[in-house]
N, C-alpha and C positions, 0 to 999 in steps of 0.2 A: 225544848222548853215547853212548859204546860202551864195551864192557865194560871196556878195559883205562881208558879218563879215571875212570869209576866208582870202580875198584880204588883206582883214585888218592886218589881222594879220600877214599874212606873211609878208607883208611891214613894220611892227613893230617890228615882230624880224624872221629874214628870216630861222632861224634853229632851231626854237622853232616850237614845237608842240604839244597843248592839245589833248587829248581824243577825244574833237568834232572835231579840226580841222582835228586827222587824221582819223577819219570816215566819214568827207564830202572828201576828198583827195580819199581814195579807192574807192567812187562813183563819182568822177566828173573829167574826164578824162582833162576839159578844164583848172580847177585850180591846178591837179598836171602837164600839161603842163607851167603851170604859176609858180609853185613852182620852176621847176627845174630852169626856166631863172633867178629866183632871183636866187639862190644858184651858180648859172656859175657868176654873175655877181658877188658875194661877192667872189669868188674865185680868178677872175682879179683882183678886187681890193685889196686882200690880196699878193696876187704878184705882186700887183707894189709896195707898201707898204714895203715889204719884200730887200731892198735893202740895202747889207752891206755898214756903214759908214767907209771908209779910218782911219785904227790912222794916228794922225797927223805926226808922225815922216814920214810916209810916202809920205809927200809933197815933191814938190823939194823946196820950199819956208820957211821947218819949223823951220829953225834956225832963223827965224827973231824975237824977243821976242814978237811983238806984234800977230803974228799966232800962238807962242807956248802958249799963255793967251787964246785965242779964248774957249767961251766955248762950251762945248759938245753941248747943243742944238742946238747952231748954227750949229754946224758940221752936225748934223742928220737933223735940219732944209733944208742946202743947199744939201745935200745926198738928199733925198724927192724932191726938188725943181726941180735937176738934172735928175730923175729919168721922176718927170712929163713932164720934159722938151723932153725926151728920148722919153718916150711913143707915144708923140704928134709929133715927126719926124717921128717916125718907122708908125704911122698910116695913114701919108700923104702918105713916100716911097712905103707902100704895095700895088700890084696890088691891087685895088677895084672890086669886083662881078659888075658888069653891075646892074644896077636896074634893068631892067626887069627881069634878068632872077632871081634875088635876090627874089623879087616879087614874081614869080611862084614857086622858092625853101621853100620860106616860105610856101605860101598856102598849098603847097604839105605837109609839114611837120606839118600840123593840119588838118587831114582828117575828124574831129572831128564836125568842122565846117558846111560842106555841109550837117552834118548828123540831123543839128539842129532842133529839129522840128517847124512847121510854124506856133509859136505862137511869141506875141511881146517879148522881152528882158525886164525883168522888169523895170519900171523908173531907181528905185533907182542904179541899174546896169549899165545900159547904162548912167547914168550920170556920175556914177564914174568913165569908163572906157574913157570918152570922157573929164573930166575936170583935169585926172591927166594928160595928154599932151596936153591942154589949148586947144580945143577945143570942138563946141558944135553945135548944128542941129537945123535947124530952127523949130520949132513946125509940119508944117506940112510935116516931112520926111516921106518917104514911112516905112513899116513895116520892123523894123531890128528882127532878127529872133537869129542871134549869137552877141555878142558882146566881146571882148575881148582885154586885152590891153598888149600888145608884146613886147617883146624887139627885135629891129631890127635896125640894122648896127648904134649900141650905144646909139639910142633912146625907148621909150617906147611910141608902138602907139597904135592907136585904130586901129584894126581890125573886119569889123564889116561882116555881112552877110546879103542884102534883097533879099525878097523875089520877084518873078515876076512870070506871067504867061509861060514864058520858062523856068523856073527852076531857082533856088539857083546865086545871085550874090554879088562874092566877092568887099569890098570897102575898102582900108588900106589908114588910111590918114595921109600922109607924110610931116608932119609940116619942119622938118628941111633938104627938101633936097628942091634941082631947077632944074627946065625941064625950057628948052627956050621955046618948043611948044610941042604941045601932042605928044606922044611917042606912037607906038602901038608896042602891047604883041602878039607874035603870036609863040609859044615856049611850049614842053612838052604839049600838048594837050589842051592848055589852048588860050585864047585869051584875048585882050583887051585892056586901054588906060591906060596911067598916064598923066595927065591932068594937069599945072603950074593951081596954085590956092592963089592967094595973097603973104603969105609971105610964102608958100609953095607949095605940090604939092598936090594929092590924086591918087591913080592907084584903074581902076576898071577892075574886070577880073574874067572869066567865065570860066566853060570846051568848049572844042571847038563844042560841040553838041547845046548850046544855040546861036541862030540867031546873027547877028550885029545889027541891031536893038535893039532890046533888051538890049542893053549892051552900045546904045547911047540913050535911053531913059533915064537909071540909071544913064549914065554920067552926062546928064542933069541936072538931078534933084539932086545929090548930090554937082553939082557945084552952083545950088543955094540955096542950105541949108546948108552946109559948114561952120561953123565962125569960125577962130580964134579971141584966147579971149586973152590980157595979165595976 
């Protein structure tokens, strides 16, 4: 089994496990980091799900005949409704991580990555991982070496690795957030740009040992090889 049947399957059913899957899982550190984000992800969504329904006697309104008729589904329908309604205030009210340093918290937490060795990502890989968050690289992108697709701050993106003559550079592209203008990372030993890119953005970022240069050649070139797709 290889990474992309893997991906499959955990996307299929995220807590099922064959034989092969959990023997490419004990050898491929990047897809049980990919396993666990699905499992935290169906865990949120089992607790927002998880929301007791009021009995209706409980209303101030339930002596009216036509609430006391109301049936159950409705009641768990607007329970559910309520609940999504809840989620999506309490996720505006909470402080947000700053991207950049969200950025460099993530890199930091796939060490896995810079380790990749400096061979291409196979097609079929790197296609998967760029067309389940609708994007996709112009033909002649430089050599990705990691490719992987993340869950980060509610989305799943492509997180990818090239290669360059100064070492290893990190590229996450960030289809659903917005910079006015480029943003520089300079934070935890790392540096680098998040870049506005059409109807999103992309951050590129390096250990702080690879030159700027370097790390504005890569911007370059992933800003025009970049496409969002619908």
């Amino acid at each position: 089994m290889n990474c992309l049947d893997a991906r499959r399957a955990l996307g299929e059913e995220p807590e099922g496990r064959t034989p092969e899957l959990e023997a490419h899982l004990r050898g491929c550190a990047d897809c049980t980091s990919y396993a666990a984000e699905l499992a935290a992800q169906e865990a949120t969504i089992r607790r927002a799900l998880a929301v007791p329904v009021p009995p209706p006697g409980r209303q101030r309104w339930a002596d009216a005949p036509a609430q006391r008729a109301r049936p159950r589904w409705l009641a768990l329908a607007a329970g559910l409704t309520g609940a999504a309604v809840l989620s999506g205030v309490l996720w505006v009210l909470q402080p947000r991580e700053a991207l950049a340093t969200a950025v460099v918290g993530h890199v930091v937490n796939e060490p896995q990555a810079w380790a990749a060795p400096q061979v291409p990502v196979p097609p079929e890989v790197l296609g998967y991982v760029l067309s389940r968050s609708g994007v996709a690289l112009a033909p002649d992108a430089r050599l990705v070496s990691y490719a992987s697709s993340c869950f980060f701050r509610g989305w799943y993106v492509p997180h990818l690795v090239v290669r360059t003559p100064a070492g290893p550079v990190t590229v996450i592209v960030l289809r659903h957030e917005h910079v006015g203008q480029p943003t520089p990372i300079d934070e935890g030993g790392y540096r680098g740009v998040i870049v506005p890119a059409g109807r999103g953005a992309f951050a590129v970022l390096a250990p702080a040992a690879v030159d700027a240069a370097s790390i504005d050649v890569v911007t370059a070139r992933v800003a025009a090889a970049v496409r969002f797709i619908d």
